[in-house]
KEKE-3310 file (N, C-alpha, C; in steps of 0.2 Angstrom, whole numbers, plus 5000, padded with zeros to 4 digits):
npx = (5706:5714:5725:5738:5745:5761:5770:5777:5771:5756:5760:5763:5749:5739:5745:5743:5730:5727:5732:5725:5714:5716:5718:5706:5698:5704:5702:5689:5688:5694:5686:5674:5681:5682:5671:5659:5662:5651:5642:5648:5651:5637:5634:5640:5637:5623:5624:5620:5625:5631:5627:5635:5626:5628:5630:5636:5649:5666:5676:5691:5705:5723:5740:5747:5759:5767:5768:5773:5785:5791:5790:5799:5811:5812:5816:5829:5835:5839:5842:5857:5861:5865:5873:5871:5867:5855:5839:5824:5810:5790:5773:5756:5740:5735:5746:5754:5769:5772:5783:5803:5818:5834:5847:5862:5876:5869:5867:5863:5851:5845:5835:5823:5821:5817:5804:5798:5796:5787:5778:5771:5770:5760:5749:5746:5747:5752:5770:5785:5792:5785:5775:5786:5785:5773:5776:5780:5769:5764:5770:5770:5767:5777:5778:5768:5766:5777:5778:5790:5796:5803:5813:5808:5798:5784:5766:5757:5745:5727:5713:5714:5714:5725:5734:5745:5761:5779:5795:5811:5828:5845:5852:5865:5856:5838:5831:5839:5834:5818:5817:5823:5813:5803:5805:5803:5789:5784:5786:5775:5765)
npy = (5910:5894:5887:5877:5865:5857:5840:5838:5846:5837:5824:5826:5830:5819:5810:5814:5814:5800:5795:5802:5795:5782:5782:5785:5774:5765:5770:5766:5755:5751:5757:5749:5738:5742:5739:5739:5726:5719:5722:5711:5699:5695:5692:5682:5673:5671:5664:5646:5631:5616:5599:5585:5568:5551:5541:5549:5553:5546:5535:5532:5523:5528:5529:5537:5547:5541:5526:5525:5531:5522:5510:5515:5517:5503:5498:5505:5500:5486:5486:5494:5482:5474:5481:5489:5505:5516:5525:5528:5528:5535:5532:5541:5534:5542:5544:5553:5561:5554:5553:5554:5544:5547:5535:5536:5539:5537:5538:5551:5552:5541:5545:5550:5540:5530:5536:5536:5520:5517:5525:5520:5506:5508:5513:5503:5494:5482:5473:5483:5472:5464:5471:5473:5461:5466:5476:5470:5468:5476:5491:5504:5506:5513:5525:5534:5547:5550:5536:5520:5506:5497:5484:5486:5494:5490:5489:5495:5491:5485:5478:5474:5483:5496:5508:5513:5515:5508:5513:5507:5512:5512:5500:5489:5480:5478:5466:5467:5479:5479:5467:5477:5486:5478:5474:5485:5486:5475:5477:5485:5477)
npz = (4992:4991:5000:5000:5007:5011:5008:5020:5032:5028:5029:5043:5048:5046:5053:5064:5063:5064:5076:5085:5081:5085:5099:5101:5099:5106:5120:5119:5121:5132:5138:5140:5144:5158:5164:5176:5191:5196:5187:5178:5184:5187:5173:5170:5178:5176:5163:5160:5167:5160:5160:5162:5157:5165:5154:5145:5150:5155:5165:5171:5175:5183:5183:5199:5205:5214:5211:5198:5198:5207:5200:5188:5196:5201:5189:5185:5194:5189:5178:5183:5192:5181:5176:5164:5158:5158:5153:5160:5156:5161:5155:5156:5149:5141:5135:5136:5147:5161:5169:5167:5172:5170:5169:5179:5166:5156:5138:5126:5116:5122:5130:5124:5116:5126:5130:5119:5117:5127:5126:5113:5118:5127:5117:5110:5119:5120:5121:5114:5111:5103:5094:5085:5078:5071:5061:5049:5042:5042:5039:5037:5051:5056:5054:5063:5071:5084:5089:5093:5088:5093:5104:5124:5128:5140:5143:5155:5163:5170:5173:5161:5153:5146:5154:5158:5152:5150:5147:5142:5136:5130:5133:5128:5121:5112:5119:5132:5137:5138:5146:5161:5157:5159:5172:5179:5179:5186:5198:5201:5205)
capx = (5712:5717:5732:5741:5751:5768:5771:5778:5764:5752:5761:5760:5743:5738:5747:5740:5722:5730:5733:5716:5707:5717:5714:5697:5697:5708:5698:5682:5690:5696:5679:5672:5685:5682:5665:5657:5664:5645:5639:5653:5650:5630:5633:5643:5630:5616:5625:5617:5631:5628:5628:5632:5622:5631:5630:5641:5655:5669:5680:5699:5711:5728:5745:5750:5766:5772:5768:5778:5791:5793:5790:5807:5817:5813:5819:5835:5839:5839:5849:5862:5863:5868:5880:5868:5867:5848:5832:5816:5801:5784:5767:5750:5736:5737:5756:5759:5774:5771:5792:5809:5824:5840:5851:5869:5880:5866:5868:5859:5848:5841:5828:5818:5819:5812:5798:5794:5796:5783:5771:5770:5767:5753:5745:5745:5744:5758:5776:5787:5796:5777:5774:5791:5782:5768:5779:5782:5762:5759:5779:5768:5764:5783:5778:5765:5772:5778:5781:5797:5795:5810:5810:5809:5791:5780:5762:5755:5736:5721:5709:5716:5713:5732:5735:5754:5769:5786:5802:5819:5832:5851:5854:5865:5849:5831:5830:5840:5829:5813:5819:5822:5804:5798:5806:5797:5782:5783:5787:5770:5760)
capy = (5907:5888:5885:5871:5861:5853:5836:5836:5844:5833:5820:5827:5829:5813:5806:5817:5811:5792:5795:5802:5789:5777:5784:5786:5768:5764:5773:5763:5747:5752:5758:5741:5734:5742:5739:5735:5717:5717:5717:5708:5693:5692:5690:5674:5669:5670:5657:5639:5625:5612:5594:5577:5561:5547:5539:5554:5551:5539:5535:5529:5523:5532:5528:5538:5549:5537:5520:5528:5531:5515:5506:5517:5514:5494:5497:5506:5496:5482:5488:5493:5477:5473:5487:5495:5513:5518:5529:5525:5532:5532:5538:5540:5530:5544:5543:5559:5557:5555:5557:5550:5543:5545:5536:5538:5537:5536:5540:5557:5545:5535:5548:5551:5532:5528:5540:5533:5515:5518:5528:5516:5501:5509:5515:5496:5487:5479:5474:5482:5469:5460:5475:5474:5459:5467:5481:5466:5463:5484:5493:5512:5508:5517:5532:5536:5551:5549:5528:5516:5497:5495:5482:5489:5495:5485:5492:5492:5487:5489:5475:5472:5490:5498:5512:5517:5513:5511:5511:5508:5513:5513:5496:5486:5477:5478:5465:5469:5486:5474:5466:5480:5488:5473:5473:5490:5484:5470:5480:5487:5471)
capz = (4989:4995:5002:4997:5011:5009:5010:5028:5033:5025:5036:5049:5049:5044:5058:5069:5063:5065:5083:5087:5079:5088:5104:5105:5097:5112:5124:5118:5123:5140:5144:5139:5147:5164:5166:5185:5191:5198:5182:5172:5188:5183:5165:5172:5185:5170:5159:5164:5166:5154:5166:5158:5161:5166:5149:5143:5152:5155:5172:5169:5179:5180:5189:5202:5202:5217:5209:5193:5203:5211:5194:5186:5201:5200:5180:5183:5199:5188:5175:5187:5194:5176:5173:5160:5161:5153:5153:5162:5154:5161:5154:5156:5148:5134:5133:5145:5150:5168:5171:5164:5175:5166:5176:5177:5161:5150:5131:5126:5112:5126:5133:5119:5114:5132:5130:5114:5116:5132:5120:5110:5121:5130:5113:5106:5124:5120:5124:5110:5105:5101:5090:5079:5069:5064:5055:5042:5039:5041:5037:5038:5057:5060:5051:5068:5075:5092:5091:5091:5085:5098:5110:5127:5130:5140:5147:5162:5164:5176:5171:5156:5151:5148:5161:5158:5148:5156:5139:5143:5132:5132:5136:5119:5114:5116:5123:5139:5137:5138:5154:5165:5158:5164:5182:5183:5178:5191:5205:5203:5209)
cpx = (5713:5725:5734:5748:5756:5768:5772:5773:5759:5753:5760:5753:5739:5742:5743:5733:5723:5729:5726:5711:5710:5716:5709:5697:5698:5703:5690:5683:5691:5691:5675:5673:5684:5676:5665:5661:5656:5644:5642:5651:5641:5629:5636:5639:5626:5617:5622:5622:5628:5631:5627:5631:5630:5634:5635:5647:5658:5673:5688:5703:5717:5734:5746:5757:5771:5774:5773:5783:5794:5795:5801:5810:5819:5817:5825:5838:5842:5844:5857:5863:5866:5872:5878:5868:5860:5845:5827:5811:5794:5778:5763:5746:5735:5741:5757:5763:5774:5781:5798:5815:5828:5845:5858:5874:5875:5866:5862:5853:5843:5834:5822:5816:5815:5805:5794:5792:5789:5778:5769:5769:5761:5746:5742:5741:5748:5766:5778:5789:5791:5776:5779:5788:5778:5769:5779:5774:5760:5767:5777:5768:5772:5785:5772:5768:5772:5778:5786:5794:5801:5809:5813:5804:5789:5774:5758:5747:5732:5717:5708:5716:5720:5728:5741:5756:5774:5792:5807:5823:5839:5856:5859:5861:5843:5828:5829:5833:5823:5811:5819:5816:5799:5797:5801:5790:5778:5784:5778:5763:5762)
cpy = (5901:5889:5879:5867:5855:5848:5834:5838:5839:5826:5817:5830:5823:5810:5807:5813:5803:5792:5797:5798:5781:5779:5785:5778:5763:5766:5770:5758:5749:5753:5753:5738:5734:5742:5736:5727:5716:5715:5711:5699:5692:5692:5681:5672:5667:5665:5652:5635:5619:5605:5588:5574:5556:5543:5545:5555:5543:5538:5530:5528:5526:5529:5533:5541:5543:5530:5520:5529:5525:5513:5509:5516:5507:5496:5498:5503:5490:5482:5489:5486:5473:5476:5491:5501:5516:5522:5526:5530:5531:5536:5534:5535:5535:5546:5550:5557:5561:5557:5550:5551:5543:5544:5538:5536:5538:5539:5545:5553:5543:5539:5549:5546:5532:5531:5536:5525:5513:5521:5523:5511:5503:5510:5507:5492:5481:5480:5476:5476:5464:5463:5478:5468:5461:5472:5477:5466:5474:5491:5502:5513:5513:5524:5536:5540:5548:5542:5526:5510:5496:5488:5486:5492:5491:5491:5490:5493:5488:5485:5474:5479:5492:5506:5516:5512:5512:5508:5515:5506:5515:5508:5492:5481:5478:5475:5463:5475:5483:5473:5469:5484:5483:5472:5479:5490:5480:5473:5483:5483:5468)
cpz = (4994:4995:5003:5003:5009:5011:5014:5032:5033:5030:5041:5053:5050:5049:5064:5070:5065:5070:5089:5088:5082:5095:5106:5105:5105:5121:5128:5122:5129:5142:5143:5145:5153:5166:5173:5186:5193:5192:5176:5178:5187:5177:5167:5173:5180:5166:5163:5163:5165:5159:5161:5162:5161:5159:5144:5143:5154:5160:5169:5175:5178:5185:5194:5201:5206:5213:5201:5195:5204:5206:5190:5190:5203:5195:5182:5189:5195:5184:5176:5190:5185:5172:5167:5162:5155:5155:5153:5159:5156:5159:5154:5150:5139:5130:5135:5147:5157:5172:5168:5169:5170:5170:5171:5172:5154:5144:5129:5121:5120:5128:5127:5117:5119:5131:5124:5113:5123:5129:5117:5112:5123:5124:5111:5113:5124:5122:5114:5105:5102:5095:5085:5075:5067:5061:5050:5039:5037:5042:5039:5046:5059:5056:5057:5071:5083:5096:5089:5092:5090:5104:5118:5131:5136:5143:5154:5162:5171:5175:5163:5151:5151:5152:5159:5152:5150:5147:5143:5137:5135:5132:5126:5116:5117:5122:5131:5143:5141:5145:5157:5164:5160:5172:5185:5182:5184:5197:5207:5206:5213)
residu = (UNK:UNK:UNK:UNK:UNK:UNK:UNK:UNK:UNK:UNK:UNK:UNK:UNK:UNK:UNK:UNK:UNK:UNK:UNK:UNK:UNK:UNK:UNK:UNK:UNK:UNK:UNK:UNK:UNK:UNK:UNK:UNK:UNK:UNK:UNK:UNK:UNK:UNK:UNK:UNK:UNK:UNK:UNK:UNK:UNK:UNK:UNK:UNK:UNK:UNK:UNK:UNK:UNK:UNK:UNK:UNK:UNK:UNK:UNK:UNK:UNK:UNK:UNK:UNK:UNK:UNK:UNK:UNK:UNK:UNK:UNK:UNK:UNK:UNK:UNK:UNK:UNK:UNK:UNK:UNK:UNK:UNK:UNK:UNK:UNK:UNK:UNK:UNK:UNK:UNK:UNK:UNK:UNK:UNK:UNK:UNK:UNK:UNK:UNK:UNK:UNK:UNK:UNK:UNK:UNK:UNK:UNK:UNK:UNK:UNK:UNK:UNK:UNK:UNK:UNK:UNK:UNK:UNK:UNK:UNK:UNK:UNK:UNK:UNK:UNK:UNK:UNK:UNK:UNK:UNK:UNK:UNK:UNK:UNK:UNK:UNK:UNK:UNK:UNK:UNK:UNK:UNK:UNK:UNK:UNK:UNK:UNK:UNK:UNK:UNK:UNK:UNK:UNK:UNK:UNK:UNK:UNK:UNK:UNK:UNK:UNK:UNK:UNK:UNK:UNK:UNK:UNK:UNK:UNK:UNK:UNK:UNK:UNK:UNK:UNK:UNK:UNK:UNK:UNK:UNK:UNK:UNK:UNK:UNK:UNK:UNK:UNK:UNK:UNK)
# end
């Protein structure tokens, strides 16, 4: 005669089995897992490491944290000398932002402009306010994530190749903005 188990039972057995089957499963992995480091270090070793020719790669110039430094502290010296209160931003050559001065007083806005008005220079190679006319010839170019047509930008160069960005924001126009991303540009020669 069979015997017919209840519900709860049934549950609890089938959990039971659940538990099991995950455990060994579990079990499996962990013993995989802890294989020898000898032999887990000669499956490394046996891979060959794939070497480019020269014609495969490319060499860059890059700023410096110091020289980014300096360059933002020309910027917002200058500002201050003209009782602005702004955001220095300065980024790499692939708009890294290498670091952002927010001096004293600055408008919460102004960091994120800065960052962006220095993206954006260095992407183009230009001084923002050069690349607010060709919004009128190309109106999409301010649909680019992570650029402003603002003046404010300008970038920094290495044989004519850009290198950095420096974008100050804060000031009441661009093209005060402009002018201290300039000073800090010029600090750097």
């Amino acid at each position: 005669m069979k015997k017919t188990l209840s519900r709860r039972a049934r549950l609890a057995t089938g959990g039971a089995v659940l538990a099991a089957v995950a455990a060994g499963t579990f079990g499996t992995v962990a013993a995989n897992a802890s294989a020898p480091e000898a032999a887990q270090d000669s499956a490394v070793a046996a891979a060959p490491a794939a070497a480019a020719g020269k014609r495969d790669t490319t060499t860059s110039t890059h700023l410096t944290i110091d020289a980014a430094t300096e360059a933002a502290r020309a910027a917002l010296k200058a500002a201050e000398k003209e009782g602005q209160r702004v955001t220095v931003a300065v980024v790499d050559r692939n708009g890294n932002t290498i670091l952002t001065m927010r001096g004293d007083g600055a408008g919460p806005q102004s960091y994120e402009s800065a960052e962006k008005k220095a993206y954006t220079a260095v992407s183009w190679n230009a001084p923002t306010s050069e690349l607010e006319g060709r919004l009128e010839n190309a109106p999409n170019l301010k649909d680019i994530p992570g650029t402003l047509f603002l003046c404010g930008g300008v970038p920094v160069t290495a044989g004519k190749a850009p290198i950095a960005g420096i974008g100050v924001a804060g000031a009441p126009s661009g093209t005060l903005d402009e002018k201290f991303a300039r000073a800090g540009a010029a600090a750097l020669n």
